[in-house]
N, CA, C and O atoms as a printed pandas DataFrame, in Angstrom:
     atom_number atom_name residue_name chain_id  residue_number  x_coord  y_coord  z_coord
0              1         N          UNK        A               1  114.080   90.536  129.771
1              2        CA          UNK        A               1  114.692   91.241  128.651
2              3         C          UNK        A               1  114.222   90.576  127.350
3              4         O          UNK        A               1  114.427   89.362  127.329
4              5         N          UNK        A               2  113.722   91.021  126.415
5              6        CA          UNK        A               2  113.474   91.063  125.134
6              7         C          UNK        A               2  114.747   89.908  124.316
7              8         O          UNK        A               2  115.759   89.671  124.976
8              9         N          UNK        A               3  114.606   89.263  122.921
9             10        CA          UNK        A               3  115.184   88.765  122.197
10            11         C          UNK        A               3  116.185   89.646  122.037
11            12         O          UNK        A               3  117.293   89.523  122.559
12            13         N          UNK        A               4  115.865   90.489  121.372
13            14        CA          UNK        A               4  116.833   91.343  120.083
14            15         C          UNK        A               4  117.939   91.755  121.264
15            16         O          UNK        A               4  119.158   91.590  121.215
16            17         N          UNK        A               5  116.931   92.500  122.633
17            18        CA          UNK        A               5  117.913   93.040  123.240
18            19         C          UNK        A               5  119.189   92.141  123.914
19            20         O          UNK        A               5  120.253   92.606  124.322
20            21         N          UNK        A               6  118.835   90.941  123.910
21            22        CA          UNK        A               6  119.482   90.057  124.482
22            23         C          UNK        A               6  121.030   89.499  123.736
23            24         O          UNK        A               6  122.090   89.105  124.223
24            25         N          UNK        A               7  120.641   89.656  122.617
25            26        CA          UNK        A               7  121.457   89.177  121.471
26            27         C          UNK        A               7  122.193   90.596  121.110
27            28         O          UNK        A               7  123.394   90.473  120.867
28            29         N          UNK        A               8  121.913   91.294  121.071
29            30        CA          UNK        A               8  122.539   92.793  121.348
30            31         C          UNK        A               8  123.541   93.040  122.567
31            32         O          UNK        A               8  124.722   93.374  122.672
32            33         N          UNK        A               9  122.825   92.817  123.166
33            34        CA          UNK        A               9  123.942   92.540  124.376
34            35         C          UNK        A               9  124.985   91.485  124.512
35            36         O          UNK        A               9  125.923   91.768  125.257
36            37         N          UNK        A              10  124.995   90.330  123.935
37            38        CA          UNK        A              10  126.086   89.189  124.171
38            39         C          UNK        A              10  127.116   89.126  122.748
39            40         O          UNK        A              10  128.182   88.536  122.571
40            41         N          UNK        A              11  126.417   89.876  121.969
41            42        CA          UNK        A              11  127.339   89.733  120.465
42            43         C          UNK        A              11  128.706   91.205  120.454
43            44         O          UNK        A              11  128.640   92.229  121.133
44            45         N          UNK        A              12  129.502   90.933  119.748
45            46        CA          UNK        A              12  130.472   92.259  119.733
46            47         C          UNK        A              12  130.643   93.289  118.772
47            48         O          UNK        A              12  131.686   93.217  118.122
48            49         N          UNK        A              13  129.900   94.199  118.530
49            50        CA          UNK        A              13  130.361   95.020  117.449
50            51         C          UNK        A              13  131.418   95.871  116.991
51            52         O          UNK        A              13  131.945   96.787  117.622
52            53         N          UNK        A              14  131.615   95.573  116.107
53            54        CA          UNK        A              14  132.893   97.007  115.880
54            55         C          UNK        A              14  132.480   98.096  115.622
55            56         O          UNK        A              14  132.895   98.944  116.413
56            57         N          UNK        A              15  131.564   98.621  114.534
57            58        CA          UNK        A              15  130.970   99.167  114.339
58            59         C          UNK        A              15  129.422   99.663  113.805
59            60         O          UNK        A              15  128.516   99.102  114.421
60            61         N          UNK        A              16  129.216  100.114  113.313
61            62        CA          UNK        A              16  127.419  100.985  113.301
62            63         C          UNK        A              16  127.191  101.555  112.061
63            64         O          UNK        A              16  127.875  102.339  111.403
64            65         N          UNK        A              17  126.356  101.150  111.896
65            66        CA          UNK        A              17  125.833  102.452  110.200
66            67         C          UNK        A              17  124.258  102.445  110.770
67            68         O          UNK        A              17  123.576  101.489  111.141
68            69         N          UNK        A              18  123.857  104.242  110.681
69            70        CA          UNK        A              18  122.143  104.180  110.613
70            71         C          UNK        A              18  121.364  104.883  109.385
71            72         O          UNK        A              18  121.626  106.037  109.045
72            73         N          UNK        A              19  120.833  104.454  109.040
73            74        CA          UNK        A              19  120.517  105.549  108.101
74            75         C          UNK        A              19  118.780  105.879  108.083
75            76         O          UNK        A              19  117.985  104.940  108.037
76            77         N          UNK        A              20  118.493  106.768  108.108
77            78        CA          UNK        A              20  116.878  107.326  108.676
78            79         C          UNK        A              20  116.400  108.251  107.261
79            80         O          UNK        A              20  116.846  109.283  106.760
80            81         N          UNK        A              21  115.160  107.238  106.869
81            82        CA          UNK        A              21  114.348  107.736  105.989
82            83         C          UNK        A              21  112.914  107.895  106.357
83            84         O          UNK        A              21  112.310  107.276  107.234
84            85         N          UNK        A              22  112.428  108.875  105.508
85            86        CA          UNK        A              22  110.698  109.364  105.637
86            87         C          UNK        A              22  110.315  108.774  104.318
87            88         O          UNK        A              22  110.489  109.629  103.450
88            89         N          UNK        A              23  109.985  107.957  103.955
89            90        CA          UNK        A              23  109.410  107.961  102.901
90            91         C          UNK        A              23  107.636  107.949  102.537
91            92         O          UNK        A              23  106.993  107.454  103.462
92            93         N          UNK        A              24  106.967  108.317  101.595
93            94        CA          UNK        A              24  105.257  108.212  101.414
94            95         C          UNK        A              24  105.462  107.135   99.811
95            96         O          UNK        A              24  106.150  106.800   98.847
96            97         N          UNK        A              25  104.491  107.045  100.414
97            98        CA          UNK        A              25  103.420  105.754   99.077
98            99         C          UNK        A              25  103.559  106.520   98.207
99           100         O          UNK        A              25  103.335  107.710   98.431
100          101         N          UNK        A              26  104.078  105.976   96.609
101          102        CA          UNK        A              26  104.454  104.783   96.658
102          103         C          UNK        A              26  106.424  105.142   95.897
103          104         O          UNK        A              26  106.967  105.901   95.094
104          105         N          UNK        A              27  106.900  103.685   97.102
105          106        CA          UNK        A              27  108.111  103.816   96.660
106          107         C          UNK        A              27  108.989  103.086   97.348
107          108         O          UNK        A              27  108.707  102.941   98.537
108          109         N          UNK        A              28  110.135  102.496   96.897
109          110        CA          UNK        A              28  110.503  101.373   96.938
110          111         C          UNK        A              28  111.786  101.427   96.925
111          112         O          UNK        A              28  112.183  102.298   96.151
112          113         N          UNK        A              29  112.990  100.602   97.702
113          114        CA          UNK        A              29  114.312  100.990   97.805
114          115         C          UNK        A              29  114.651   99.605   97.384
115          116         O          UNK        A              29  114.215   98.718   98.117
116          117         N          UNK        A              30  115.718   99.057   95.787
117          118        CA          UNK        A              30  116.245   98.391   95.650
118          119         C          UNK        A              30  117.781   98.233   96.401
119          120         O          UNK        A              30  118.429   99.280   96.410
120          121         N          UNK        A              31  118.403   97.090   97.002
121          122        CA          UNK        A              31  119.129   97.202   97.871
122          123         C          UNK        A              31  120.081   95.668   97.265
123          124         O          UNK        A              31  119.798   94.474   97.164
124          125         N          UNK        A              32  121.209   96.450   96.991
125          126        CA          UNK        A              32  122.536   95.429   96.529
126          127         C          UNK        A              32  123.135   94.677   97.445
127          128         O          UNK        A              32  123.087   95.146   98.582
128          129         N          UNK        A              33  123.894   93.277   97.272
129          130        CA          UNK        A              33  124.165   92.999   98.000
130          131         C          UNK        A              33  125.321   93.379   99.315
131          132         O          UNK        A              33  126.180   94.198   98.988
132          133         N          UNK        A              34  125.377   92.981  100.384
133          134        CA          UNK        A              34  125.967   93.940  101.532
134          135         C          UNK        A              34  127.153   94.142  100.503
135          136         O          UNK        A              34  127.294   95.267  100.025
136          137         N          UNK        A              35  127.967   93.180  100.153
137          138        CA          UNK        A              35  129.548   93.097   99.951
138          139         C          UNK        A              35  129.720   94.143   98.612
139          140         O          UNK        A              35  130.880   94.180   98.201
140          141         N          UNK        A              36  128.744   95.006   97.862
141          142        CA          UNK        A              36  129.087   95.722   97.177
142          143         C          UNK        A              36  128.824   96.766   97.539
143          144         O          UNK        A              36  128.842   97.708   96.747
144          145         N          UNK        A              37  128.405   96.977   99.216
145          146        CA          UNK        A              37  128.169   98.635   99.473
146          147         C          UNK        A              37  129.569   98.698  100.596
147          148         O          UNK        A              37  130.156   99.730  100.922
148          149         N          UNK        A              38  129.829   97.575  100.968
149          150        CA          UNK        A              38  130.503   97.340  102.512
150          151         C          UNK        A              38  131.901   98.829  102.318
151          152         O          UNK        A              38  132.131   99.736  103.117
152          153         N          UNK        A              39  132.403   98.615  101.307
153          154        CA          UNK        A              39  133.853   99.047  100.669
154          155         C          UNK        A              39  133.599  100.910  100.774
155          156         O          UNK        A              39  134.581  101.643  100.659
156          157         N          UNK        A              40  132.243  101.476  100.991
157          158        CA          UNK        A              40  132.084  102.883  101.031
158          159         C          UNK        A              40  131.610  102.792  102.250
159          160         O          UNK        A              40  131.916  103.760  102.946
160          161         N          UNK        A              41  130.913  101.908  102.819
161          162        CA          UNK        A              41  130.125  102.090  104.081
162          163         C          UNK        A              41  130.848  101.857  105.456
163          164         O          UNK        A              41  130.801  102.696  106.355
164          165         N          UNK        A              42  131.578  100.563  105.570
165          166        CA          UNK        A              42  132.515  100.597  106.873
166          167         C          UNK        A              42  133.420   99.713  106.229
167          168         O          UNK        A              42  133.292   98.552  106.618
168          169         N          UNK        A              43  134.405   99.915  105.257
169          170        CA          UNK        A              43  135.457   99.378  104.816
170          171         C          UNK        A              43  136.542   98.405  105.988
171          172         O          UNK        A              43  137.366   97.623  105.514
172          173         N          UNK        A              44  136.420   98.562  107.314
173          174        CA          UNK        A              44  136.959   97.972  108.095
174          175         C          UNK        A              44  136.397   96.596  108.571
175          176         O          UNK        A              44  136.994   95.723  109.202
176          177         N          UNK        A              45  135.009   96.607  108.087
177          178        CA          UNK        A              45  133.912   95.766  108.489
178          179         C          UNK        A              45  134.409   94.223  107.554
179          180         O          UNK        A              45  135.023   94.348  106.495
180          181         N          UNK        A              46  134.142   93.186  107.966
181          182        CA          UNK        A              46  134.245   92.149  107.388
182          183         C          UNK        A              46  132.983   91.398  106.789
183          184         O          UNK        A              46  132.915   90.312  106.213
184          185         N          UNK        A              47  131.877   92.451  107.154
185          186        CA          UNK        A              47  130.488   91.652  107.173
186          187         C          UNK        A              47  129.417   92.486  107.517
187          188         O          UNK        A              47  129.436   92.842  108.696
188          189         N          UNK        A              48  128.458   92.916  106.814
189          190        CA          UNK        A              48  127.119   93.835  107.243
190          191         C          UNK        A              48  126.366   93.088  107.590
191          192         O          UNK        A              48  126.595   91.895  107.390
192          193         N          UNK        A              49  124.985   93.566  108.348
193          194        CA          UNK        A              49  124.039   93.079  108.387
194          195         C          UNK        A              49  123.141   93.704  108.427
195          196         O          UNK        A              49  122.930   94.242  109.514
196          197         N          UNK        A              50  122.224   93.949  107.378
197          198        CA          UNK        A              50  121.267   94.781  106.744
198          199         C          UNK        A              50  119.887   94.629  107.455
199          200         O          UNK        A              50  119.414   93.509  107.652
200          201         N          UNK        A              51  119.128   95.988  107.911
201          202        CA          UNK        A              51  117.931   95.212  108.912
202          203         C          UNK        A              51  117.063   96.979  108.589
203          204         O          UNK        A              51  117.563   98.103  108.536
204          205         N          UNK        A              52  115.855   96.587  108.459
205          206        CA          UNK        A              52  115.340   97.410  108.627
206          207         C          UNK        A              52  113.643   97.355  109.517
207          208         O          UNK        A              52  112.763   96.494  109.523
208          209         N          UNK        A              53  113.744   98.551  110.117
209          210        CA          UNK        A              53  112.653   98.871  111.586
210          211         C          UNK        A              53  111.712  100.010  111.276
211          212         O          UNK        A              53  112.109  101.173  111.204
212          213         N          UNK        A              54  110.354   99.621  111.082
213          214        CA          UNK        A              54  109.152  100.301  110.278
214          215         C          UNK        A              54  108.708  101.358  111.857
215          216         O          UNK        A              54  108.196  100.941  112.896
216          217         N          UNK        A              55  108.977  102.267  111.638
217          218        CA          UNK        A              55  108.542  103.256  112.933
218          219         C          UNK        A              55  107.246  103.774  112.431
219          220         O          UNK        A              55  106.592  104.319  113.320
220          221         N          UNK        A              56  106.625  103.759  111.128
221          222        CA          UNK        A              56  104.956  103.966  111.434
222          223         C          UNK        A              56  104.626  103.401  109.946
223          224         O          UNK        A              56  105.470  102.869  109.225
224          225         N          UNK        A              57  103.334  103.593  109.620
225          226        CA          UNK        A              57  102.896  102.947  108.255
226          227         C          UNK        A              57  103.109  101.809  108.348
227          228         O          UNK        A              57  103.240  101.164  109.388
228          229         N          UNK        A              58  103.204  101.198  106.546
229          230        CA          UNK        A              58  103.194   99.925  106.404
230          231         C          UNK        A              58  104.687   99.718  105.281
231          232         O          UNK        A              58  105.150  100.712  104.722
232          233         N          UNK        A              59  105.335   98.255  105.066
233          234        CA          UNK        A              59  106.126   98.365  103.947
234          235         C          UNK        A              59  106.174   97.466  103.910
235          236         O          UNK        A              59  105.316   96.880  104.571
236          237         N          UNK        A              60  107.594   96.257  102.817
237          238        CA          UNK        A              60  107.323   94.938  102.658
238          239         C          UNK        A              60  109.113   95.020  102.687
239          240         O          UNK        A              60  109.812   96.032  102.745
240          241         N          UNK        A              61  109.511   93.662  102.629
241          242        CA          UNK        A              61  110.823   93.289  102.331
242          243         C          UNK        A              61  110.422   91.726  101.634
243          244         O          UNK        A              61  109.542   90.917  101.929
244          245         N          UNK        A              62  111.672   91.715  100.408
245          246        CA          UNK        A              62  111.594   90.863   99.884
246          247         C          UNK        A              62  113.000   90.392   99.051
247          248         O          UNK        A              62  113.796   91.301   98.814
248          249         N          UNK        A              63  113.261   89.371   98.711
249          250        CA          UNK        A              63  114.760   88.938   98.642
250          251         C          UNK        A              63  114.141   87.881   97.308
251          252         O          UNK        A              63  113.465   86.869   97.496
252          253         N          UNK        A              64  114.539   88.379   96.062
253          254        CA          UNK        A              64  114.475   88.336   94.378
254          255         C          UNK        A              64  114.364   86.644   94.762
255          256         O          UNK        A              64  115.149   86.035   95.490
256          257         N          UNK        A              65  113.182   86.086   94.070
257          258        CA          UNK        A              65  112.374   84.862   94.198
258          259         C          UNK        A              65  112.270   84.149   95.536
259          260         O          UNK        A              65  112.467   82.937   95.614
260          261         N          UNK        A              66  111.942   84.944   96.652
261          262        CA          UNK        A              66  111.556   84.845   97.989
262          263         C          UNK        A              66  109.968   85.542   98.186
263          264         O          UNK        A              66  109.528   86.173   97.225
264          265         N          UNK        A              67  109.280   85.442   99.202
265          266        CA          UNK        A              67  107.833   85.719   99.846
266          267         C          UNK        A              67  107.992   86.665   99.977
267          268         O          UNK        A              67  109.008   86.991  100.591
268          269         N          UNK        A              68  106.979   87.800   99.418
269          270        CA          UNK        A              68  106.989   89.696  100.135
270          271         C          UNK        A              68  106.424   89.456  101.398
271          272         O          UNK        A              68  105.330   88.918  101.569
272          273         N          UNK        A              69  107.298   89.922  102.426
273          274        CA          UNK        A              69  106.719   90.075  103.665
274          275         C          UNK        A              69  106.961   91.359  103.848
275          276         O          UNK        A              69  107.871   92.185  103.781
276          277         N          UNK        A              70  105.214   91.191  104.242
277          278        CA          UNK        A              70  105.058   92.726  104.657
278          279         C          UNK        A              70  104.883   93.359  106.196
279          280         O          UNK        A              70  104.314   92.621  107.001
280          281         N          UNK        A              71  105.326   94.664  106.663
281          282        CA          UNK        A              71  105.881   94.725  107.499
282          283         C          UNK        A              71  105.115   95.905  107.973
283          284         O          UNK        A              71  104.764   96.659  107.065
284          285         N          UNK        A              72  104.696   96.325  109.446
285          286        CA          UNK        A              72  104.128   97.116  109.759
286          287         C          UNK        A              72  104.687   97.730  111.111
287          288         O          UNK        A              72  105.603   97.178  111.721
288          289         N          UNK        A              73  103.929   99.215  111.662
289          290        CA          UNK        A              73  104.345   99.962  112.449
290          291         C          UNK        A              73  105.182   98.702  113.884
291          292         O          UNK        A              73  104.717   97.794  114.573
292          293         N          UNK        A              74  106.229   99.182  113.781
293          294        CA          UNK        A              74  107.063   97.880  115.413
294          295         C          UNK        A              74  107.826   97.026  114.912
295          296         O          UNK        A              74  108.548   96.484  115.747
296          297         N          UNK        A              75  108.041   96.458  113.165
297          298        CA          UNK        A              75  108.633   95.608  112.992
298          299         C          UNK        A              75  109.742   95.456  112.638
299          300         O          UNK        A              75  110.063   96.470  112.018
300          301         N          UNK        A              76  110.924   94.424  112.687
301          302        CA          UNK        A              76  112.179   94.330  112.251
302          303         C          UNK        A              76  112.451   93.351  111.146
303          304         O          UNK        A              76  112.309   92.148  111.370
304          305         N          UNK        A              77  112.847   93.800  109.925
305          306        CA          UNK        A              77  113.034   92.927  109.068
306          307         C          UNK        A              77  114.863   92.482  109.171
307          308         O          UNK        A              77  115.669   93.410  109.098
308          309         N          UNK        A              78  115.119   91.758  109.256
309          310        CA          UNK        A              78  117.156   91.514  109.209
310          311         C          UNK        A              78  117.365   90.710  107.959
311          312         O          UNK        A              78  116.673   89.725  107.697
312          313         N          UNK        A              79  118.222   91.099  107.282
313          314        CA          UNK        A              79  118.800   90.541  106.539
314          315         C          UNK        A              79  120.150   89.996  106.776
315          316         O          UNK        A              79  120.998   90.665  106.184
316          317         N          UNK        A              80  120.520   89.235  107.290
317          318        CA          UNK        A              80  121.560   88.565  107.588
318          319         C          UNK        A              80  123.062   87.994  106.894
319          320         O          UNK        A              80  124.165   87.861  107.424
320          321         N          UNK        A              81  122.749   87.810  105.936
321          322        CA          UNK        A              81  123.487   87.413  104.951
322          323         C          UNK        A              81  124.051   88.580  103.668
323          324         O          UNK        A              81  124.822   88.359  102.735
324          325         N          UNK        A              82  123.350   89.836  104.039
325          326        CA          UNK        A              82  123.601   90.909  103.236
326          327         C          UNK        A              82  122.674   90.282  101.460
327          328         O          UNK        A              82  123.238   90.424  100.375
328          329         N          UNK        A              83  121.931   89.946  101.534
329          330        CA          UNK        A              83  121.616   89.551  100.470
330          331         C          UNK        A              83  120.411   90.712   99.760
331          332         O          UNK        A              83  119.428   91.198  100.319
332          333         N          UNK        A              84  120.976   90.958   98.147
333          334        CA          UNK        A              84  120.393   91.565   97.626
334          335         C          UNK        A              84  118.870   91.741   97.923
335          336         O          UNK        A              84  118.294   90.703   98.247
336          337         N          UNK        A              85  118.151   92.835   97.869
337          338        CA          UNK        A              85  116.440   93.065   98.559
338          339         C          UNK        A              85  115.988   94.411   98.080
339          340         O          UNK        A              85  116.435   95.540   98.279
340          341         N          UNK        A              86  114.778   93.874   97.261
341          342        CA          UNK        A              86  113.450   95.538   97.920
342          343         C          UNK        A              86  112.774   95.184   99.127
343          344         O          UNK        A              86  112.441   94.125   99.660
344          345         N          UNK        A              87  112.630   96.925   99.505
345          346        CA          UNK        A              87  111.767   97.038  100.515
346          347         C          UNK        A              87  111.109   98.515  100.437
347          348         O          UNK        A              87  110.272   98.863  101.270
């Protein structure tokens, strides 16, 4: 079994948010920190964890005076800490 899936499996969730975009070159999603979206998004939640999974093309994630890592078709970027990010 795989990492992710592994850790998926032993951790407990309460709940889920997905959200599915198409986007084309060029364009860029500024992203606040978790604790100022949490209150519309799963208000029951004590804690997000922000992650995003490149299903084709190319893109980057980057966290305001951190390394652009850039990210291609298969990859998972997590943000863990809900911390403010483009990607």
């Amino acid at each position: 079994m795989d990492v992710l899936s592994e850790v998926l499996r032993t951790i407990r969730l309460d709940s889920a948010l997905f959200f599915n975009a198409e986007l084309t070159a060029p364009w860029c999603v500024l992203e606040p920190r978790s604790e100022e979206m949490i209150a519309a998004l799963s208000p029951r939640s004590g804690h997000l964890v922000l992650y995003h999974y490149v299903l084709e093309g190319n893109a980057y994630a980057q966290i305001p005076g951190g390394a652009k890592i850039d990210l291609t078709k298969g990859d998972i970027v997590m943000i863990p800490h809900g911390d403010e990010h483009a990607s």
